[in-house]
C-alpha positions as CSV (number, residue, x, y, z in Angstrom):
1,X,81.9,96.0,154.8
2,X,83.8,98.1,157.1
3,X,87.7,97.8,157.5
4,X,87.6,96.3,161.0
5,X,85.5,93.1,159.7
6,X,87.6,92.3,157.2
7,X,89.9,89.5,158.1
8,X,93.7,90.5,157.2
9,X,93.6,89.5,153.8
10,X,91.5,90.8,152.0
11,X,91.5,94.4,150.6
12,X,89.1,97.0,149.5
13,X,89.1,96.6,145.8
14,X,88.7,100.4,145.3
15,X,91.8,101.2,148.1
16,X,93.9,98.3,145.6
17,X,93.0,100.0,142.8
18,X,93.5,103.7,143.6
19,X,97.3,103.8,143.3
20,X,97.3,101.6,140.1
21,X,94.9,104.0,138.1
22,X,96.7,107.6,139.0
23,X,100.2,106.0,137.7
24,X,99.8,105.4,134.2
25,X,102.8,102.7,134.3
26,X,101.1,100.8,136.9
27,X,97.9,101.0,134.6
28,X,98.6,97.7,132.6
29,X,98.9,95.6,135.7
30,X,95.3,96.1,136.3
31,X,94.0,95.7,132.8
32,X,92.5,92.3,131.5
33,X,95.0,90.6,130.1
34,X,92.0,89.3,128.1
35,X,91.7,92.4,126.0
36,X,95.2,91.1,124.7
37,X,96.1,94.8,124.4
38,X,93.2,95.7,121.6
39,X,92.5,98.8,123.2
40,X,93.2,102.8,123.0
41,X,95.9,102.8,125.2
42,X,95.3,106.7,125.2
43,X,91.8,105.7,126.0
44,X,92.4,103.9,128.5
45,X,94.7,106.2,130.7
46,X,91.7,108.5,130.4
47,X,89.3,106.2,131.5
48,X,91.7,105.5,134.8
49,X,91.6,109.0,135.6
50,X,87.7,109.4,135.9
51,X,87.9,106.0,137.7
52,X,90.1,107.4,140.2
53,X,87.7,110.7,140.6
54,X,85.1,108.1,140.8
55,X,87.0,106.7,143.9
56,X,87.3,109.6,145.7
57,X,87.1,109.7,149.3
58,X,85.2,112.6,149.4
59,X,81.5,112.1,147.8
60,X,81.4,115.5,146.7
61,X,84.5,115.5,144.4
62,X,82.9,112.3,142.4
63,X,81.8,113.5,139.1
64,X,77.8,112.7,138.9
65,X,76.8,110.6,136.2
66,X,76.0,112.5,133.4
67,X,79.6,114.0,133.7
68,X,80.8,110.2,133.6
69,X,79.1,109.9,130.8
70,X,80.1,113.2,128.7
71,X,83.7,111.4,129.9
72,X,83.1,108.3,127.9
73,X,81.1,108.8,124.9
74,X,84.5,110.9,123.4
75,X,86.9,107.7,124.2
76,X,85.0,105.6,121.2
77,X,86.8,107.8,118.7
78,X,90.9,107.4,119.5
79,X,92.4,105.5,117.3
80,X,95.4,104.5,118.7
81,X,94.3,100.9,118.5
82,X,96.7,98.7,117.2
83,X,96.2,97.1,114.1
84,X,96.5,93.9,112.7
85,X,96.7,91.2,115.4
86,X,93.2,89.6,114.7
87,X,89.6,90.3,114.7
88,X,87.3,88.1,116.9
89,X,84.0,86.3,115.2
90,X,81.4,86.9,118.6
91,X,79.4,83.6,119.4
92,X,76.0,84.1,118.4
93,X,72.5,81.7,119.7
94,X,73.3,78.7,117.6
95,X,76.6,78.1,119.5
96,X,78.7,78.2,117.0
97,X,82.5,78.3,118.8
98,X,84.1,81.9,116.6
99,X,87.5,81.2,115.7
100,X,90.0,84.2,115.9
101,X,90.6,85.5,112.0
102,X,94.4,86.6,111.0
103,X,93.0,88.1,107.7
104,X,90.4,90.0,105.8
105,X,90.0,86.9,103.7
106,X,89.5,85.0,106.4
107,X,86.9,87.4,108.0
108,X,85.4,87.4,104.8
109,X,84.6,83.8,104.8
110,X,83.9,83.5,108.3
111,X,81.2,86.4,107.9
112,X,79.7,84.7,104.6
113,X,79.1,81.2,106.5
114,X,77.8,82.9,109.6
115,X,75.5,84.5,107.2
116,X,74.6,80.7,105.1
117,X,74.5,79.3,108.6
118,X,71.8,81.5,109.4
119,X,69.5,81.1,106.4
120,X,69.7,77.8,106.7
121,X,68.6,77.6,110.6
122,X,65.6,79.8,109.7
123,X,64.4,77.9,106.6
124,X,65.4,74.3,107.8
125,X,68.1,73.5,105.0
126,X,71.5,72.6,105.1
127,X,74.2,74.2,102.4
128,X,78.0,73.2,101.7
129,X,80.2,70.3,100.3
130,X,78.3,68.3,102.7
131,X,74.5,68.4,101.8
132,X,72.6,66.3,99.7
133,X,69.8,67.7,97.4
């Protein structure tokens, strides 16, 4: 969509974003607030910076793909994560809702009842306080 059939508000998402991703303090403004800050924040700085080559106005100054690429696959190994908030059960099929876990204990158990919960779906028994046998 070209600028002069846009009504007056709305905005290029890539002209909104520009400015945010070259100013590292801007940066968080435009980071899901979802992520809760569990991310590299070093990681993330670096991933605004090929964003904003990506954006280029000039084609030819975008980095092709592969070099997006050779960008990325070094980000997975900063650790400058923070640590300790929580760690977050993902759902799986049998729509289970995960439950944030505050300790390893906790993650523990979580873990070995996913697992039990599992078995039991695939061979059609039930286990825990619960179950009659």
């Amino acid at each position: 969509m070209d600028k002069t059939s846009r009504s007056n508000r709305e905005q290029n998402l890539a002209d909104w974003a520009r400015p945010q991703l070259k100013d590292c303090r801007k940066l968080s403004r435009i980071m899901d607030s979802r992520l809760e800050g569990q991310y590299s924040e070093t990681g993330a700085v670096k991933v605004a910076e090929l964003a904003y080559i990506c954006l280029s106005h000039r084609p030819k100054a975008r980095p092709t793909m592969r070099m997006v690429i050779d960008a990325l696959e070094p980000l997975t190994k900063y650790n400058d994560m923070p640590v300790g908030t929580f760690v977050y059960v993902a759902p799986t099929e049998n729509k289970v809702s995960p439950l944030p876990i505050h300790s390893e204990t906790e993650l523990q158990r979580a873990v070995h009842s996913e697992t039990e919960l599992q078995r039991d779906l695939s061979t059609g028994t039930s286990s825990g306080a619960n179950s009659s046998v």
